[in-house]
NUTIDREN-234165 format. One line per 8 residues: number of its first residue (from 1); their letters; for each residue x, y, z of C-alpha. Coordinates in Angstrom, 2 decimals. Example, Ala and Ser with C-alpha at 12.3 -4.5 7.8 and 13.67 -1.06 7.14 Angstrom:
2
1> AS> 12.30,-4.50,7.80 | 13.67,-1.06,7.14
***
This chain:
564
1> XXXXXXXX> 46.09,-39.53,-17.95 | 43.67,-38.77,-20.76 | 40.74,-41.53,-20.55 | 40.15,-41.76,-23.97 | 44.10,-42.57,-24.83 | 43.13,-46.50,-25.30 | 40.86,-45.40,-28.51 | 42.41,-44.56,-31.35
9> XXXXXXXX> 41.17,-41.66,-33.21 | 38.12,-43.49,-35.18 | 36.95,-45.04,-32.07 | 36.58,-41.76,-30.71 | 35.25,-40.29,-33.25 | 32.47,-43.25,-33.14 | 32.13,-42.67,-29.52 | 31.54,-38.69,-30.11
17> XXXXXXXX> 28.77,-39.75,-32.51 | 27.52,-42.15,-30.12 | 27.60,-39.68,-27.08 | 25.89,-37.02,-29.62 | 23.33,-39.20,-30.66 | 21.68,-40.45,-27.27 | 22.44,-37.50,-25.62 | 19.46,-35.99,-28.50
25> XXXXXXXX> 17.96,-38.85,-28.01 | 17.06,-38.15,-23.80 | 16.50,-34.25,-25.13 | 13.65,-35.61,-27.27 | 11.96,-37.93,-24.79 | 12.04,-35.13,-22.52 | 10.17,-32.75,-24.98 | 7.75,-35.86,-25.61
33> XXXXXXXX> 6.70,-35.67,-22.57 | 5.33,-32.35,-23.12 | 3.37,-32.91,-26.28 | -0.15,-34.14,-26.96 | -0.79,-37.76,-27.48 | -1.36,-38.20,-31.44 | -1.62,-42.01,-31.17 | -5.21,-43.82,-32.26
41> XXXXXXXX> -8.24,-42.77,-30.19 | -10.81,-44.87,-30.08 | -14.48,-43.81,-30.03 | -15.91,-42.10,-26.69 | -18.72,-44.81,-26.45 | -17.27,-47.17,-23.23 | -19.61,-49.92,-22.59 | -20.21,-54.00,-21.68
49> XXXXXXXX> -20.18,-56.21,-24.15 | -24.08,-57.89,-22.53 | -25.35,-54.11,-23.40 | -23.67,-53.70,-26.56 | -24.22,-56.39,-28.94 | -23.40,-54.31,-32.52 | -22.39,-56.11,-35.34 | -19.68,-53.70,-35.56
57> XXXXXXXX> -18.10,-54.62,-32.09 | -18.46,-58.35,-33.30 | -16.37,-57.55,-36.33 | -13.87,-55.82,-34.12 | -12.95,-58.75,-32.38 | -12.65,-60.61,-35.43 | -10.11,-58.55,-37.09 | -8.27,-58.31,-33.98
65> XXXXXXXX> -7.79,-61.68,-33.54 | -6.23,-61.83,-37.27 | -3.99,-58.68,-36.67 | -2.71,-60.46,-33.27 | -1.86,-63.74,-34.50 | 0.25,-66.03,-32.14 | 3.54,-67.86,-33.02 | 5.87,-69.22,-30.72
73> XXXXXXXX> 8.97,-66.43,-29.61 | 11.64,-69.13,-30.31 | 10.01,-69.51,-34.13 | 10.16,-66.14,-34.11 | 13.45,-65.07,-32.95 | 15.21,-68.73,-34.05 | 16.55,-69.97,-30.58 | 16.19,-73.44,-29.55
81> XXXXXXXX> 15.32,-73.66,-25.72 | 12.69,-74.26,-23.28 | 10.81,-71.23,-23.36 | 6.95,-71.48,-24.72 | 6.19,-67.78,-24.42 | 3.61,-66.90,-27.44 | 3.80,-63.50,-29.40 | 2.43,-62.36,-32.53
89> XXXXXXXX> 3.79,-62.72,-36.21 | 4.07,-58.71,-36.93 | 3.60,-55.41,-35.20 | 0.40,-54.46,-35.92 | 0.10,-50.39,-37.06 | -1.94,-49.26,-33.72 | 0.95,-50.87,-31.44 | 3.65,-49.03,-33.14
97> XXXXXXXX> 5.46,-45.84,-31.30 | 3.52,-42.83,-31.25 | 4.75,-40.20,-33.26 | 5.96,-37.61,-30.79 | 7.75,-40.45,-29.54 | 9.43,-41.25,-32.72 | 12.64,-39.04,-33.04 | 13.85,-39.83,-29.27
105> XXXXXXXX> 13.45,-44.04,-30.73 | 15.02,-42.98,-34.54 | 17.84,-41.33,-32.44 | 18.39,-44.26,-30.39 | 18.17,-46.59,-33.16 | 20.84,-45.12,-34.71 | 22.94,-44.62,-31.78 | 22.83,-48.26,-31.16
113> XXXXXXXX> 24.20,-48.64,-35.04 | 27.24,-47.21,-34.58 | 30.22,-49.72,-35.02 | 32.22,-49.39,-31.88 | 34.81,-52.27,-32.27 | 38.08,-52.64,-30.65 | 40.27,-54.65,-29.15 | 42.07,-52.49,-27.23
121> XXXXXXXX> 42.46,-52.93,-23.13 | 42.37,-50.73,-20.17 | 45.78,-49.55,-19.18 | 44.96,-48.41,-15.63 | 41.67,-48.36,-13.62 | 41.69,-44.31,-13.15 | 40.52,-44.82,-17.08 | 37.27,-46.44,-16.19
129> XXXXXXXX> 37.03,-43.83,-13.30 | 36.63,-40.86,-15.81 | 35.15,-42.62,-19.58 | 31.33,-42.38,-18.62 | 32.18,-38.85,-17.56 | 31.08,-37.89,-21.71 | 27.00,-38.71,-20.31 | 27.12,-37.72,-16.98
137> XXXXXXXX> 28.74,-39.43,-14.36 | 26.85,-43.04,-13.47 | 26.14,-42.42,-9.68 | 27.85,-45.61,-8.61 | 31.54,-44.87,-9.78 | 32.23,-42.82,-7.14 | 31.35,-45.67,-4.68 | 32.54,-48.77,-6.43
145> XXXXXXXX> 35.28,-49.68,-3.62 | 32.57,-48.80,-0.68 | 31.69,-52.24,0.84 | 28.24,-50.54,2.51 | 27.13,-49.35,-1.22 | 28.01,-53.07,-2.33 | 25.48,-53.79,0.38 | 22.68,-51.09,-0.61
153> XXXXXXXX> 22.61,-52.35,-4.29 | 20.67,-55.13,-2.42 | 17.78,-53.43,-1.71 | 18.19,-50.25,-4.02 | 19.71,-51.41,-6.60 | 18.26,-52.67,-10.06 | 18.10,-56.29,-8.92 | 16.43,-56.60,-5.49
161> XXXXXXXX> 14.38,-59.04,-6.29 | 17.07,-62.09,-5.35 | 16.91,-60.59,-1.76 | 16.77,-63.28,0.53 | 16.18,-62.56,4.30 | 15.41,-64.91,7.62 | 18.28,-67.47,6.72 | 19.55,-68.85,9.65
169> XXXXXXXX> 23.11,-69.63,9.96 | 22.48,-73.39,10.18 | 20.12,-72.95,6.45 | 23.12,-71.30,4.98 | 25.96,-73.47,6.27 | 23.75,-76.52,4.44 | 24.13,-74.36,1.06 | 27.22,-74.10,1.39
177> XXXXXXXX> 30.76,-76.59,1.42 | 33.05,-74.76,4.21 | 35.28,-76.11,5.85 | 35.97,-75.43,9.37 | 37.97,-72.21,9.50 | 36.19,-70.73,6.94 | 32.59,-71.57,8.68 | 34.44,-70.10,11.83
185> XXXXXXXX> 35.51,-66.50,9.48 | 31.82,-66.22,8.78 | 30.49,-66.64,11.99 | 28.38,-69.69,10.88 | 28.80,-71.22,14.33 | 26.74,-68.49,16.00 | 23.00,-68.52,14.79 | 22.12,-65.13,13.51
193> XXXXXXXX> 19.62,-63.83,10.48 | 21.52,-63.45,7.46 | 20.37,-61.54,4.25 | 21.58,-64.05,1.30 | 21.50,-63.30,-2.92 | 21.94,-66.96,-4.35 | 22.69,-67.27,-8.01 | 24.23,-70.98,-7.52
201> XXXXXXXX> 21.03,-72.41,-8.85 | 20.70,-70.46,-11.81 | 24.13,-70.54,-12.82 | 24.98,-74.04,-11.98 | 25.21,-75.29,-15.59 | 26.39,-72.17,-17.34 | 28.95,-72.53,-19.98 | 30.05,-68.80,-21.11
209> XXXXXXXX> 30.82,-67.60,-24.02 | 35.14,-68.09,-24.72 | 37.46,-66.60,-22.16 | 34.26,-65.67,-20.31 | 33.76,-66.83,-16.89 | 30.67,-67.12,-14.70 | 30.74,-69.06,-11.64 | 27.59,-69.86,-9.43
217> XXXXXXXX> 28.27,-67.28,-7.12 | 26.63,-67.01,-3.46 | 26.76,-63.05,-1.36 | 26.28,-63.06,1.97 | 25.09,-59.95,4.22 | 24.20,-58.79,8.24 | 22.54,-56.16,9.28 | 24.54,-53.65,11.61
225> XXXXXXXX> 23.40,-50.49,12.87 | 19.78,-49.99,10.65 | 22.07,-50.82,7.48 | 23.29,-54.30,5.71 | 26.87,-55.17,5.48 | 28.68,-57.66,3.67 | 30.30,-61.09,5.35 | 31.60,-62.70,2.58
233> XXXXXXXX> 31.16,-64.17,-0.95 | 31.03,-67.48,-2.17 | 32.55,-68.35,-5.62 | 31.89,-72.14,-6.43 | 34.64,-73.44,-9.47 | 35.18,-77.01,-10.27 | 32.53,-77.70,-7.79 | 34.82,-75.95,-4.94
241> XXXXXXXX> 32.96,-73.47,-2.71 | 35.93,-70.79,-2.52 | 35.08,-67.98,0.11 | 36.22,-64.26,0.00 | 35.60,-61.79,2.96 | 36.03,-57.43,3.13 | 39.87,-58.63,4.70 | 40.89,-60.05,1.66
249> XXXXXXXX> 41.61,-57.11,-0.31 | 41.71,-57.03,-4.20 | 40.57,-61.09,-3.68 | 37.47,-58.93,-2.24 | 37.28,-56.46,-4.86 | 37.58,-59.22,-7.57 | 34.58,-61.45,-5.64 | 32.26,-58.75,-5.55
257> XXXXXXXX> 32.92,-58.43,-9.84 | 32.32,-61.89,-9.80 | 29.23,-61.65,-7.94 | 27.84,-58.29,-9.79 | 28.26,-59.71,-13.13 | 26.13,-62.66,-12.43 | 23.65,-60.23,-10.72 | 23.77,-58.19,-14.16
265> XXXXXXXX> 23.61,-61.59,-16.13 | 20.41,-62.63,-14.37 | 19.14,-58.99,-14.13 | 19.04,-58.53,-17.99 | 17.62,-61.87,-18.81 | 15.51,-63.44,-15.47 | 14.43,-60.11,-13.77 | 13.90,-57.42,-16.97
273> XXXXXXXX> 13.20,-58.92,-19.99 | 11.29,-61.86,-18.56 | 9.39,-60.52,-15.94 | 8.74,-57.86,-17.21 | 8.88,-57.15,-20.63 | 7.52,-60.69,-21.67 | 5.23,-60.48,-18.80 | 3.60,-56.96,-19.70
281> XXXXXXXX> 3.59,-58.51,-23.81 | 1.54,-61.21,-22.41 | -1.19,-59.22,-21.02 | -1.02,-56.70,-24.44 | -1.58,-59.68,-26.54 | -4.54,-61.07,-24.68 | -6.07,-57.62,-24.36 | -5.44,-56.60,-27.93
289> XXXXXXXX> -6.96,-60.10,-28.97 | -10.11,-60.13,-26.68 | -11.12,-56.91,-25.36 | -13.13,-54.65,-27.49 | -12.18,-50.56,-27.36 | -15.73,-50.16,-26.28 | -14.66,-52.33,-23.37 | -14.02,-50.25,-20.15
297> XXXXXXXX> -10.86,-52.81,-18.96 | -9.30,-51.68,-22.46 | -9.33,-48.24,-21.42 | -8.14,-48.56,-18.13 | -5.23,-50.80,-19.36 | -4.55,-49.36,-23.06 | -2.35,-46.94,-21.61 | -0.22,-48.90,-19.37
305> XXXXXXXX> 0.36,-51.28,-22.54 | 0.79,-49.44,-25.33 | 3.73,-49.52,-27.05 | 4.73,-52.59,-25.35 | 4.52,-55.24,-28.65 | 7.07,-53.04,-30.67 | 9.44,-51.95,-27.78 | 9.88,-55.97,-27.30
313> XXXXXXXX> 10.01,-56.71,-30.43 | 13.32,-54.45,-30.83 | 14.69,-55.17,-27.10 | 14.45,-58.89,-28.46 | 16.69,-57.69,-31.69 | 19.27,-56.28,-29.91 | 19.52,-58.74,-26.47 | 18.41,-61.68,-26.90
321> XXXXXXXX> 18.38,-63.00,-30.67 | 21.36,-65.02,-31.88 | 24.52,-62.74,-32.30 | 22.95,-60.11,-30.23 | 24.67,-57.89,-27.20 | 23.91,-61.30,-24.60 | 26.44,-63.51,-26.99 | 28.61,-60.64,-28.18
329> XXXXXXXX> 29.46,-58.54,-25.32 | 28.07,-60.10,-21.93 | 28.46,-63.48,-20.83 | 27.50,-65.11,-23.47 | 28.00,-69.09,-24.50 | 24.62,-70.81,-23.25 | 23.95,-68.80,-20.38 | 21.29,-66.83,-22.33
337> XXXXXXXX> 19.06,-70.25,-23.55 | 19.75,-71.69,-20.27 | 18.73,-68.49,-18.27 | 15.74,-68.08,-20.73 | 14.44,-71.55,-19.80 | 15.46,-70.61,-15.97 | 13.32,-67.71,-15.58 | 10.46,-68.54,-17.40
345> XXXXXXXX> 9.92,-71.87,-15.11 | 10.48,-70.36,-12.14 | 8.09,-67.27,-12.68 | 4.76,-67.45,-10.99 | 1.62,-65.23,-10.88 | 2.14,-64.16,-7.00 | 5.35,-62.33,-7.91 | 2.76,-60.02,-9.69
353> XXXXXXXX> 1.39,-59.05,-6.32 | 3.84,-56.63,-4.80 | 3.16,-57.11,-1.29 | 3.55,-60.87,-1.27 | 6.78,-60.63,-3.09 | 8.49,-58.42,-0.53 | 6.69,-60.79,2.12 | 7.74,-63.85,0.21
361> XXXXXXXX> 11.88,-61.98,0.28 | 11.10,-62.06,4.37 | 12.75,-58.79,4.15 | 10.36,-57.23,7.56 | 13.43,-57.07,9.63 | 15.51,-54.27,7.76 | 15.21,-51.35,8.63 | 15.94,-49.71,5.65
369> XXXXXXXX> 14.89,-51.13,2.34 | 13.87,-48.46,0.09 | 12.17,-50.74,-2.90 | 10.46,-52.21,-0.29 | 9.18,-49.14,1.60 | 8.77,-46.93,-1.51 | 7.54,-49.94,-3.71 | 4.52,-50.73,-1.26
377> XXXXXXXX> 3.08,-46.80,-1.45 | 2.92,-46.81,-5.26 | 1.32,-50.34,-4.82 | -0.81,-48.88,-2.68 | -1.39,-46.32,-4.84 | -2.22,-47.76,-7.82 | -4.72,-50.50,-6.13 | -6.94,-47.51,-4.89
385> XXXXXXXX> -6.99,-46.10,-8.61 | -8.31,-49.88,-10.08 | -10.68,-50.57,-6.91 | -12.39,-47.72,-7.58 | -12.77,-47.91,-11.25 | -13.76,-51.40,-11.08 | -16.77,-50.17,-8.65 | -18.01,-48.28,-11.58
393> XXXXXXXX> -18.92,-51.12,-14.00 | -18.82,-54.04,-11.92 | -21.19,-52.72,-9.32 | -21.49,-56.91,-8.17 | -20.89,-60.38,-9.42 | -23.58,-60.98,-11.61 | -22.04,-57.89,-13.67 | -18.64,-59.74,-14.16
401> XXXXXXXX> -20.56,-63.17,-15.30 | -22.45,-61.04,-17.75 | -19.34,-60.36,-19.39 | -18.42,-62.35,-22.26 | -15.03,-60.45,-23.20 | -13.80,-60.74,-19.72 | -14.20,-64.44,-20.25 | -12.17,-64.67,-22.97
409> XXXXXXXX> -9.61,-62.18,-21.52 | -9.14,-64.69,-18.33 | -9.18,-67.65,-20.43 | -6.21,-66.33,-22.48 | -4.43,-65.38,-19.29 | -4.85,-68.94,-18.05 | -3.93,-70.59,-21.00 | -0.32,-68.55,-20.99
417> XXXXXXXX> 0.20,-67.97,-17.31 | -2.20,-70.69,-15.47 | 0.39,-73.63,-15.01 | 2.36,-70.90,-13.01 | -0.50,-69.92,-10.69 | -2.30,-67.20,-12.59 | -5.92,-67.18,-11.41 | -9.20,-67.62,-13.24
425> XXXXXXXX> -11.17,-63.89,-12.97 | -13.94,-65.54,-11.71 | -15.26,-62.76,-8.60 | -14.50,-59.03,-8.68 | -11.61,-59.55,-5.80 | -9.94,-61.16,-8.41 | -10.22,-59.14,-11.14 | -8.94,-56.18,-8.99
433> XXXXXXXX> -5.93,-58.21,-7.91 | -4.99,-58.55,-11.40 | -5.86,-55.93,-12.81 | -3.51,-53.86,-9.96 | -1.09,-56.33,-11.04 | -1.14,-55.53,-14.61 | -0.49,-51.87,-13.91 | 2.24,-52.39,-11.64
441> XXXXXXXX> 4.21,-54.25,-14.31 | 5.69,-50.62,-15.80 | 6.27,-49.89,-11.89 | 8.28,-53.11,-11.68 | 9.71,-52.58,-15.29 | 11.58,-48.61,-13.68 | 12.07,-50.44,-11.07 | 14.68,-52.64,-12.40
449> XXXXXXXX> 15.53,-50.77,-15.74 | 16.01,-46.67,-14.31 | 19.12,-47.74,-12.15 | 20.79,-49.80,-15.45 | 22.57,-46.76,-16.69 | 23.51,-45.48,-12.75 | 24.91,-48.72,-12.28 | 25.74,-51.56,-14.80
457> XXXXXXXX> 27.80,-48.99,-17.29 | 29.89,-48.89,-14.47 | 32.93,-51.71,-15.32 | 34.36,-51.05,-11.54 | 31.16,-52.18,-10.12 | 29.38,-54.23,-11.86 | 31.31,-55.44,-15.58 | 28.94,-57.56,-17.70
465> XXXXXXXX> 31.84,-60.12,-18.29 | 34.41,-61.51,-16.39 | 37.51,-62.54,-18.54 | 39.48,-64.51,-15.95 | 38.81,-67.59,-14.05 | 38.31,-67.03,-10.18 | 40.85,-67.15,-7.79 | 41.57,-70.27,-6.15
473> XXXXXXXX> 43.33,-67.73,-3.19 | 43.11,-64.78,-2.44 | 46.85,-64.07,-1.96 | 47.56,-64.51,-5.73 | 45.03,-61.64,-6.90 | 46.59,-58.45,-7.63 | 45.86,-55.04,-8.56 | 47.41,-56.40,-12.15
481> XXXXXXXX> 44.74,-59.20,-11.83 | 42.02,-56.67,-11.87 | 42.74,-54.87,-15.23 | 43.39,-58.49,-17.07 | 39.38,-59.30,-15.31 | 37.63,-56.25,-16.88 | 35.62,-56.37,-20.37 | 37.91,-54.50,-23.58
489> XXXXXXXX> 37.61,-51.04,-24.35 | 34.83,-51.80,-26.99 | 32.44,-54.36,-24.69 | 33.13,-51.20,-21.95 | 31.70,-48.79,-24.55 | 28.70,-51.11,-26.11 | 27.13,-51.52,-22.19 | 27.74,-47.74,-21.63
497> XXXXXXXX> 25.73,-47.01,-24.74 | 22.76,-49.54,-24.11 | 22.26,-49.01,-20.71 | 22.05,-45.49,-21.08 | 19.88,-45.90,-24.01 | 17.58,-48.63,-22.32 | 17.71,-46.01,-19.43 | 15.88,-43.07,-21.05
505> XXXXXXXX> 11.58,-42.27,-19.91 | 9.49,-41.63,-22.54 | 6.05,-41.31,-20.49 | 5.44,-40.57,-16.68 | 2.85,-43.22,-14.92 | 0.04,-41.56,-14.97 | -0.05,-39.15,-17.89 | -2.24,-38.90,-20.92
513> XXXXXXXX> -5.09,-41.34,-19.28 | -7.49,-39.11,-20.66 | -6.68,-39.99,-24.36 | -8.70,-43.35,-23.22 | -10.58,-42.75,-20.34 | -14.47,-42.04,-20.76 | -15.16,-38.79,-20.03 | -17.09,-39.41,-17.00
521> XXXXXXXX> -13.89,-41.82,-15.90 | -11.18,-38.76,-16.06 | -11.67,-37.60,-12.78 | -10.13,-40.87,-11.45 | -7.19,-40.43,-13.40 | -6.70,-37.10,-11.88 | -7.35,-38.53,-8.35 | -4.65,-41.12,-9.48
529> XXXXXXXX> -1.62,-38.49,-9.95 | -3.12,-36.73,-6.69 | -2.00,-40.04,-4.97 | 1.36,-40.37,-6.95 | 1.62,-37.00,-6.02 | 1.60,-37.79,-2.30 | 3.36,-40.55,-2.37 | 6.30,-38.54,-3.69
537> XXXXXXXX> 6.05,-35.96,-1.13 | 6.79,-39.10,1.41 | 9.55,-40.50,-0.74 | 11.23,-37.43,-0.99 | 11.11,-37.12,2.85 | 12.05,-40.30,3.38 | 15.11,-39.45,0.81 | 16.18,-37.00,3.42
545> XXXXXXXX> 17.52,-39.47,5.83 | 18.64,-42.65,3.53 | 22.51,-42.45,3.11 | 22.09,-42.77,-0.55 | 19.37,-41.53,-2.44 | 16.81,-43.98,-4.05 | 14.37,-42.40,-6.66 | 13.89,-46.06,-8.86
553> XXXXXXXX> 10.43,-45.68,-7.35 | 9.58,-42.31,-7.06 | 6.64,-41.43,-9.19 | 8.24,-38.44,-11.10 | 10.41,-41.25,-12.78 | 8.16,-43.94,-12.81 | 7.22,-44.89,-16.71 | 3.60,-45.81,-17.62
561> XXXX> 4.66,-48.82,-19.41 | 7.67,-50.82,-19.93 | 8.26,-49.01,-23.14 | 10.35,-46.97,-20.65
***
């Protein structure tokens, strides 16, 4: 059956366009990456602001205080929730996209113009099988009814971060309300480790969007044999805990689309745009606002930044603002205000710090977690590039107390991030912990955006909206059931489009540090790709022997900022 029979012919003709359009799009990010930075360079003079106290540099940080002016993002983008995230009023000219990056973001733009409304609905799932086909096949169709890949989305997919490992079987039986046979189909009477994802919290108030459903929805997984496996998922509607197990069939299938669309849900609101989008504007801001170009931290970090104030300022446009993809085509309803307000509360500072995330997850017992493994040598990586930078102009303390822009930098951090543990840069340890931090954000930012296309366009495994209520048992699901669950033909093509889109790399980490690094500084940015270089070579090896490739966190695809 032709796949593109539910589209009429102007649909497909859109879709054509569409296909054409971000298809140049990837072609010109690819040649960007090839050409010469033309973007602002600053002067080659890199100093401390206690042995350079010019008028000029005084005047500097005047105007840039005026070109970076703060107003609150819900002023800004008109949404009324708990969120008290500051950005700035306009884009100011140097944060705009550099112009070898411009026809790649032109071509997207108008990509993501194209009307593509319908609707039409899926007559048979062997459709969905073969649309995405028209940009390359998303790696996870072929795998969407393999319980074991449902498994490794867990720790190499683009939401790991939910993970939870080192739950005993009497913590999750108090989380849950089974009753007696279906504690005894779970095994919950046997104490074990189990490997939990737990979006009941988050999702407990939701109301979607109409004929949307999203119930608080609870996965539950066991490692067998070096790999995890799935037990059983827990859909909670009108405060019932209902549970669905691998033996239940399309009940199964249809839990695990239950339970992938809330992962998406919270993926494109909690774990990308928040924390890290928002979280990399942040530190832009306070740089831009505090830290002369003179300034030595400005170099190291202009790169890893740049970019960042305008690529938000259009993700914002097109996500999160009122009538945007969240309400239109995903969940929609409240779930984006309340998920907002979610996120941002329950961020804190030590999520930054790779390492103690993964440690925080208790995820020590798997034997195979690739973001884990992978994630820890570009962490490792990166912290060796900052340590020793920092030893070249912060030789001791008394160097760092010296520093008057440094002050102001931490004391802008604090004042956004400090009620959620972010630290006053008060000792050089410090300032290399955050500082390591702030470059890992674009690491973080592939880390959950470079899987979106590979995964999320993909309606069989994960759809961004569920349009039925779930199943009260698992003997009245069908494979009828299925096709009425799924997101239209035009909701199918609008995630297709955007995750692919959001998907493309304009900038490798690690390139065109020169453009801001003194002179006498470069050779540390070529010692930095050495690393990345050898931390590929392991990846690649390790690649060799993981049942499915993970490359999220290799650093030929990592970005250098979260202007991806």
């Amino acid at each position: 059956m032709n796949a593109l029979l539910p589209l009429g012919f102007l649909l497909r003709l859109a879709w054509w366009l569409v296909c054409v359009l971000l298809g140049a799009a990837r072609l010109a990010a690819r040649v960007a990456l090839w050409l010469p930075s033309l973007r602002f360079s600053p002067t080659a003079e890199v100093s401390l602001p206690q042995d350079d106290r010019s008028l000029a540099r005084t005047r500097a940080s005047i105007r840039a205080l005026g070109n970076y002016e703060l107003v609150a993002a819900t002023d800004k983008l008109d949404l009324d929730v708990d969120w008290d995230h500051k950005t700035i009023r306009t884009v100011p000219f140097e944060e705009r996209y550099a112009l070898r990056l411009r026809p790649a973001k032109l071509l997207l733009l108008q990509a993501l113009r194209v009307p593509l409304r319908s609707r039409r609905r899926w007559f048979h799932l062997d459709q969905l099988e073969r649309l995405p086909t028209l940009l390359g096949r998303p790696a996870a169709l072929k795998h969407w009814r393999d319980d074991r890949f449902f498994a490794a989305l867990r720790t190499q997919g683009p939401n790991p971060l939910f993970l939870e490992g080192g739950v005993s079987s009497a913590e999750l039986g108090g989380r849950l309300a089974l009753d007696g046979e279906q504690r005894a189909r779970l095994g919950l009477e046997q104490e074990q480790e189990w490997f939990v994802v737990d979006y009941s919290e988050p999702l407990a108030d939701i109301e979607p969007g109409a004929g949307r459903h999203l119930p608080p929805a609870l996965a539950m997984f066991s490692e067998v044999e070096g790999a995890l496996e799935p037990r059983g998922v827990v859909l909670r509607d009108e405060g019932v805990d209902r549970l669905f197990t691998p033996e239940d069939g399309e009940a199964w299938t249809l839990a695990r689309w239950f339970f992938n669309c809330a992962d998406f849900t919270i993926h494109e609101i909690v774990s990308h745009f928040l924390w890290t989008h928002i979280v990399a504007e942040t530190f832009a801001i306070s740089v831009a606002r505090t830290l002369s170009w003179k300034h030595p931290l400005r170099r190291l970090l202009g790169s890893h930044l740049q970019s960042t104030i305008q690529q938000n300022a259009n993700a914002a446009g097109v996500l999160v603002v009122d009538g945007g993809l969240f309400d239109t085509v995903f969940t929609g309803g409240d779930s984006k205000d309340k998920l907002l307000a979610w996120g941002h509360a329950r961020w804190r500072y030590e999520q930054m710090i790779f390492p103690e995330r993964v440690e925080a997850q208790k995820l020590d017992s798997l034997t195979d977690c690739p973001f884990r493994d992978d994630g820890l040598r570009v962490w490792d990586a990166v912290a060796d590039y900052v340590d020793a930078y920092v030893a070249r102009y912060y030789p001791d303390e008394e160097t760092l107390r010296g520093d008057r822009e440094l002050r102001c930098w931490s004391q802008e951090l604090e004042e956004a991030l400090g009620d959620r543990g972010f630290p006053a840069i008060s000792s050089v340890t410090i300032l290399r912990e955050v500082l390591t931090a702030a470059l890992f954000v674009p690491v973080s930012h592939t880390l959950v955006n470079a899987l979106q296309y590979a995964v999320y366009s993909c309606p069989l495994v994960a759809p961004v909206a569920m349009w039925m209520p779930p199943p009260k048992r698992a003997s009245e699901v069908t494979a009828d059931s299925l096709l009425h669950a799924l997101p239209d033909v035009s909701a199918v093509l609008e995630t297709v489009r955007a995750t692919y889109g959001f998907s493309i790399q304009y900038e490798r980490l690690g390139e065109n540090l020169e453009r801001l690094l003194h002179p006498d500084d470069r050779d540390l940015g070529r010692g930095f790709r050495e690393a990345l270089k050898e931390v590929q070579a392991m990846t690649d090896q390790q690649n060799e022997t993981r049942r499915w490739r993970y490359d999220a966190l290799s650093p030929r695809g990592l970005s250098n900022s979260v202007d991806a």
